[in-house]
N, C-alpha and C positions, 0 to 999 in steps of 0.2 A: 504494500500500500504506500501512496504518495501521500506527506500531507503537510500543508503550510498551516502555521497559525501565526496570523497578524504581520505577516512579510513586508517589513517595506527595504525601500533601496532607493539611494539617490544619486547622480553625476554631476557632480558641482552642485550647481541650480535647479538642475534638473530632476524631478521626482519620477524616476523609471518606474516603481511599482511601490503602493501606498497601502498598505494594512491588508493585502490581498489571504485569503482563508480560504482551504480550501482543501478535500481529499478526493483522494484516485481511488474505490475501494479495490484489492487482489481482482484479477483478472479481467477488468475494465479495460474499454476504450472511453476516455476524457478529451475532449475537444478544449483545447485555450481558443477561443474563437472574438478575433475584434479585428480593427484595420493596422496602419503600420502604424510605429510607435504606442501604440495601444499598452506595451509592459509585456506581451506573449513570452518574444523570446528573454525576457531577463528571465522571466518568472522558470524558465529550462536551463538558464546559466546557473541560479541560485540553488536548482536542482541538483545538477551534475558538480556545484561546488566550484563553477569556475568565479566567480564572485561574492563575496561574504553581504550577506543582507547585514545594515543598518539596524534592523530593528526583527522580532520572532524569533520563529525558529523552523527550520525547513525538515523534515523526518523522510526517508526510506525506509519500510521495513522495521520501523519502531527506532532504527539509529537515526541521532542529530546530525545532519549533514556536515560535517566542520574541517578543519585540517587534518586535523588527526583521522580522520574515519573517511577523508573524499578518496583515498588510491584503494580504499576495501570494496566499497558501494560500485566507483565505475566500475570497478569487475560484475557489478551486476545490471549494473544498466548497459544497455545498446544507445546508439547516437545518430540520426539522421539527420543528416542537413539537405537542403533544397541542391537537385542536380547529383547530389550522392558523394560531394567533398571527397571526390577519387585523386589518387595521385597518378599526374598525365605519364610518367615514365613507368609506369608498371602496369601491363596486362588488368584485365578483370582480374581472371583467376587469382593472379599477385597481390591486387588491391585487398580480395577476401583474405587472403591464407595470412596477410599482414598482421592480425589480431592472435594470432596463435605461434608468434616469436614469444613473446611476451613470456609466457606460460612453459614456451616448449615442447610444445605438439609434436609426434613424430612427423614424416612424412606421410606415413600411410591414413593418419588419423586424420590432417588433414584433409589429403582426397576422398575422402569418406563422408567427410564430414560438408566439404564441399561440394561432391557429386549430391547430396542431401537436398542441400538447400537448394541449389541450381534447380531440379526437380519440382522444389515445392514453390519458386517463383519464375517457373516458366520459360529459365535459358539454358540455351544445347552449348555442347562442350566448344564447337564451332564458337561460338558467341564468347565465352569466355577467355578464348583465347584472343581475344580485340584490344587494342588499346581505347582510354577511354575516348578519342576524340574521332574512334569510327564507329560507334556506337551511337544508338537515338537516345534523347533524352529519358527517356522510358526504361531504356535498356543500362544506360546508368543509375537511376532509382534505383532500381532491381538491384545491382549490383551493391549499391549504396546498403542497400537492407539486410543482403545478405552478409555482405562484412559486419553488419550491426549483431544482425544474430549467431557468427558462427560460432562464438563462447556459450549460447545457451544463456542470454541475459533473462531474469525474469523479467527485467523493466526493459522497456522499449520507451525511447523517448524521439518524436520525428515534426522538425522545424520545419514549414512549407514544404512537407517532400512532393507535390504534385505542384508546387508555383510557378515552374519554368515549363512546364509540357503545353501540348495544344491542346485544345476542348476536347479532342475525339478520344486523345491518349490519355488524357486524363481521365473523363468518366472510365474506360477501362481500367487503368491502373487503381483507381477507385474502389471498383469492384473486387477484383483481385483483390486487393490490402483487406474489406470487410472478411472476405475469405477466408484467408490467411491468419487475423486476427483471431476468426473464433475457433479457428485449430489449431492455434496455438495454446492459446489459454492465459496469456501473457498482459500483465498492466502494461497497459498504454497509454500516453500522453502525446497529444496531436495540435502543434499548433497549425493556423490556417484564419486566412480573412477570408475565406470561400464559405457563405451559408450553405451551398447544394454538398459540400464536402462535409460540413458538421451533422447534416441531416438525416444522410447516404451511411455513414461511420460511426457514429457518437452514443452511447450509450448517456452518456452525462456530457453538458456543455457549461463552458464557462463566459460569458460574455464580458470583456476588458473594453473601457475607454481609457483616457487619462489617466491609467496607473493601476485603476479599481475597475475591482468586477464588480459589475451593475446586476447581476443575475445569473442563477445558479440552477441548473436543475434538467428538464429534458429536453431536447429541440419543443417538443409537443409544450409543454411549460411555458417555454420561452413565447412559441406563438400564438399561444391559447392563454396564455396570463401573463403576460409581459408586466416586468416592475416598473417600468418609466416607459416614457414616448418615446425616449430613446433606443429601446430596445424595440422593437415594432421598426424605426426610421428604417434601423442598419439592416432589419431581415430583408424588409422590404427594397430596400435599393437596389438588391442584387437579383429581385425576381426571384420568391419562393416555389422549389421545385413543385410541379404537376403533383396537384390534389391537396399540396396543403394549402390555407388561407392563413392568412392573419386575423388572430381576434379584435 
């Protein structure tokens, strides 16, 4: 389980995220869901412990996230970033197998472990062997994910990972990831300023402006009891997917 209580964080002047509260419960998909600078991605730095909150206190798994205990936890969390944060001089396959220096995987346990995943997100060995910059956007995601997951993170944590694709690749890859998520079994934390993405994936959404979450609870919640006009504005601007309405 993720869970902040009373989080805030500042940059100079700037208030990044303000008293923000809030849990992942075990094997959840959680949407961070606002526009940019909205506080999504601190609120994933604070997580993973690359920046000390101001003020709370941030938990994994019942641990304080802090110096002492941030090199325990990433071994249990995964990492997604938009585009799949690969490294251009190393193959796919390379870019996965990266995560298993660390520990010292054999070899064989690696390709094992990487013929696994490739399987369960849909790339042939062909594909793997590509660098990342002959590969589609799509095809780097993939790849992004599976280096997330080849330690077996219980937490999955993934920053816009469908922001840079086109419509068509994205609703797919979309699909795929709900998939994927419920057969895994794994907490997940999903930021994105895409409503049709929080709506499609999210078990629980969190909706951030300025710093603060405005509202907590289900997509259905959020459009059926909205806590402020504001939360109603931002659904609505994007065009709520076919069949739902706004209350």
């Amino acid at each position: 389980m993720i869970s902040l209580r009373g989080v805030s964080k500042r940059f100079g002047d700037r208030v990044a995220v303000a008293e923000v509260s809030l849990e992942v419960p075990a094997g959840t998909t959680h949407v961070l869901l606002g526009s940019s600078g909205s506080g999504k991605s601190t609120v994933l730095r604070l997580i993973l412990g690359l920046v000390t909150p101001d003020g709370g206190q941030v938990q994994v798994d019942g641990v304080p996230v802090s110096h002492a205990t941030r090199a325990d936890l990433l071994r249990r969390m995964g990492y997604v970033v938009q585009e799949g944060g690969l490294y251009p001089h190393l193959t796919a396959y390379a870019n996965v197998a990266l995560a298993a220096e660390a520990p010292g995987w054999p070899a064989a346990r690696v390709r094992a472990r990487v013929a696994a995943l490739a399987e369960l997100v849909a790339l042939d060995d062909r594909t793997l062997r590509l660098y990342p910059r002959e590969l589609s956007g799509g095809q780097r995601q993939r790849v992004g994910l599976m280096r997330a997951l080849l330690l077996d993170p219980p937490v999955l944590l993934l920053d816009e990972p469908l922001g840079a694709l086109d419509p068509i690749v994205r609703a797919e890859l979309a699909g795929e990831l709900k998939r994927l998520f419920a057969r895994m079994g794994r907490t997940v934390l999903l930021v994105t300023h895409d409503v049709r993405e929080a709506a499609h994936l999210a078990s629980g959404v969190s909706l951030m402006t300025e710093g603060r979450v405005v509202q907590q609870g289900t997509f259905a919640d959020l459009v059926e009891r909205p806590a402020t006009p504001f939360v109603t504005r931002f659904l609505t601007a994007q065009g709520l997917p076919a069949g739902i309405r706004a209350g």
